[in-house]
N, C-alpha and C positions, 0 to 999 in steps of 0.2 A: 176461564179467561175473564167474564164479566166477572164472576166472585174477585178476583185478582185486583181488578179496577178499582171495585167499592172497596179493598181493604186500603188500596194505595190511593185513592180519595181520601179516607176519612185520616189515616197516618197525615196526611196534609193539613188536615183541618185542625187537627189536633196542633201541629206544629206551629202550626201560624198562629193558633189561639195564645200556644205558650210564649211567642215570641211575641205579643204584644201584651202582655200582662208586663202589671208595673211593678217595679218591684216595691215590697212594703214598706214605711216609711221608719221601724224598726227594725231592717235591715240595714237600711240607709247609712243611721246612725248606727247600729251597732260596728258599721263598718268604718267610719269614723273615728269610734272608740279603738278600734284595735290600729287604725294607723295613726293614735297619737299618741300611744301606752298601754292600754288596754284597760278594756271597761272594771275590772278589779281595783285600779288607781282611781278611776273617774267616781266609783261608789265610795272611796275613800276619802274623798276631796270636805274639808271641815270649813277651812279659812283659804283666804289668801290674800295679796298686797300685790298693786297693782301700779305701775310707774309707765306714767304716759307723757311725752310730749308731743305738743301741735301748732302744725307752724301751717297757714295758707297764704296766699299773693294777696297783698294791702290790708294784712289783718297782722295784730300783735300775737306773737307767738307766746302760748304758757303752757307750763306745765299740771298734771294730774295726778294725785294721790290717791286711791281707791283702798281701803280696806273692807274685807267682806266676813263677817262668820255666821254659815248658813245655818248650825243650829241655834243662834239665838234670832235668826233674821234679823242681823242687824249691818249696814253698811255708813261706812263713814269716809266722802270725799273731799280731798282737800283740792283746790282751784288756783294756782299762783298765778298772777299776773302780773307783770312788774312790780315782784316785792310785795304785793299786796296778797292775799290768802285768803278766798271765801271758802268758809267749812258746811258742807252739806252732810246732816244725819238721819237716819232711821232707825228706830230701835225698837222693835216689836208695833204695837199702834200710835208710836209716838213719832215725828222728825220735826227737825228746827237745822236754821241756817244761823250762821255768826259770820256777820260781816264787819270788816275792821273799820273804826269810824275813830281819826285820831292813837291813840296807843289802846281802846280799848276796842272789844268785841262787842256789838250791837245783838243779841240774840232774837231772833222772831220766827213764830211756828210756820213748820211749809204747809201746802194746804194739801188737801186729801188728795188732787190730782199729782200733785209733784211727789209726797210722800209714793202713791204707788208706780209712777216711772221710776223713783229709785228700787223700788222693788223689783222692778222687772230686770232694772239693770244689776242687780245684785248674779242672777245668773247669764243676762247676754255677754258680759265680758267674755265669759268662759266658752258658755256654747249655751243660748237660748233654748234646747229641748233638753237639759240636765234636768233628771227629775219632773218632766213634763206631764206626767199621766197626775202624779202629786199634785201639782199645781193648778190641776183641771183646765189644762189645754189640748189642742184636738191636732192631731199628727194625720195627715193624707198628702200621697203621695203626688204630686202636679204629671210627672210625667219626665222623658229623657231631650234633653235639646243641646244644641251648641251654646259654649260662651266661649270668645278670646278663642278659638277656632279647637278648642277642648268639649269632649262627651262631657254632662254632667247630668245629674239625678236631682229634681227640685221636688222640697217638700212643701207643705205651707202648711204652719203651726198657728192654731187661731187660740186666743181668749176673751175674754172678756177686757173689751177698751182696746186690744194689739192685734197685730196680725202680721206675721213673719212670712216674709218666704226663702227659703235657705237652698243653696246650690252646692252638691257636694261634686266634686273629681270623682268620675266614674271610674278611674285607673286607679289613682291613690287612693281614696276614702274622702279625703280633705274636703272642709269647706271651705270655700274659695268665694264666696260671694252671698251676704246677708243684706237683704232688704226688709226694712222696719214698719209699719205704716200704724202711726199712735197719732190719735187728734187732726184726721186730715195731713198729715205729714210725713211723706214718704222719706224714708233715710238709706243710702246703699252704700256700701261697706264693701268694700273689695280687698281679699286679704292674701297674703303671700310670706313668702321666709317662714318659715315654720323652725324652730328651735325648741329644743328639750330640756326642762325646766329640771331644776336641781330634783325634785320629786319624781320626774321623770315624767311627764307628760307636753307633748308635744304642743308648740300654741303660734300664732301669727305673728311675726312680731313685728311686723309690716302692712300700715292699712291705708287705704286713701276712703276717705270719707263726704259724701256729698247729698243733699239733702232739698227736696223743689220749692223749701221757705229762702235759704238763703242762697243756695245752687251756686257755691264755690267748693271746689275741691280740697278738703284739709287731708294736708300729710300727717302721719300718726306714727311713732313709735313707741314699742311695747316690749315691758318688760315684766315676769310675772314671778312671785313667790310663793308656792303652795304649804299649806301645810305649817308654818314658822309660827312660832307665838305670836299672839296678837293682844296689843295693848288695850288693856279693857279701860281707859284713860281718854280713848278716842270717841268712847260711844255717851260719854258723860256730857249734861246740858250743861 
């Protein structure tokens, strides 16, 4: 009877142990990967083009052009404003902006901190741990909590200058909620609608964006093209 006890003790102790272990933070995302295509697409992913509009209360609404191709590192975004077009580039250890001054383009180099937030955003559009362990960022897992009255799984991907914390749907995979924190400045991303991209991978195309510099809520719509030729015309100074 006492032997009995200590077996159905320690069976408890065991359970409890596994039931508070966190899940890894390469599960997380692997789970991720298969509820947006599957991580076989997501390794296959070269380029992409990125079409954004954002409009928020007593701010002028513009639009976003993003083109990305990951094996030269190189990203080039376009900025419209009322008709106006500021071009942002990086192209291996290079970037420059061209902003329009009368009919021509004024070009001047971005400096090394702007160059590497374009860097970083080169893969947060998509999903900030794409190729993370490459990029010498550090993946742990935060633990399981409520958001919006949903289970989710937080990770927190740190590097050098960034520091993400990412919330994935414990039911779907989905990430549902990305906070940024670059230069004292936290940014949170709340994201929804999920659609499937002619390449077949699944993406947000719904976000509300909000940040504790300017702390108004911008709406964001998003449209993505994986995979499509990509004009090597856009990365030229």
């Amino acid at each position: 009877m006492k032997k009995s006890s200590m077996i159905w003790v320690a069976l408890l102790l065991v359970s409890t142990a596994s039931f508070g272990q966190k899940m890894p933070a390469d599960s997380i995302f692997n789970n991720f990967y298969k509820a947006t295509g599957g991580k076989a697409l997501w390794d296959g992913v070269k380029s992409y083009t990125l079409k954004r509009s954002y409009s928020a209360a007593s701010a002028t609404p513009y639009d976003a052009t993003v083109t990305v191709s990951l094996p030269d590192q190189s990203i080039y975004k376009s900025k419209t404003i009322m008709r106006r077009s500021f071009v942002y580039t990086v192209k291996g250890n290079e970037g420059w902006i061209k902003v329009p001054i009368g009919q021509k383009m004024d070009v001047k180099d971005l400096s090394q901190a702007e160059q590497q937030n374009m860097r970083f955003e080169m893969y947060d559009i998509l999903a900030p741990f794409l190729k993370y362990k490459d990029r010498s960022l550090i993946a742990t897992t935060v633990g399981t909590e409520s958001l919006n009255g949903a289970q989710v799984n937080q990770v927190e991907l740190q590097g050098k200058g960034i520091k993400y914390n990412l919330y994935f749907d414990a039911k779907t995979g989905l990430m549902v909620r990305q906070k940024e924190t670059q230069a004292g400045v936290e940014t949170t991303t709340d994201m929804s609608d999920y659609v499937k991209s002619a390449y077949g991978i699944s993406y947000p195309s719904k976000l509300v964006e909000i940040n504790t510099q300017d702390k108004k809520p911008v709406n964001i719509k998003s449209e993505v093209s994986i995979n499509q030729s990509v004009n090597t015309e856009l990365f030229k100074r």
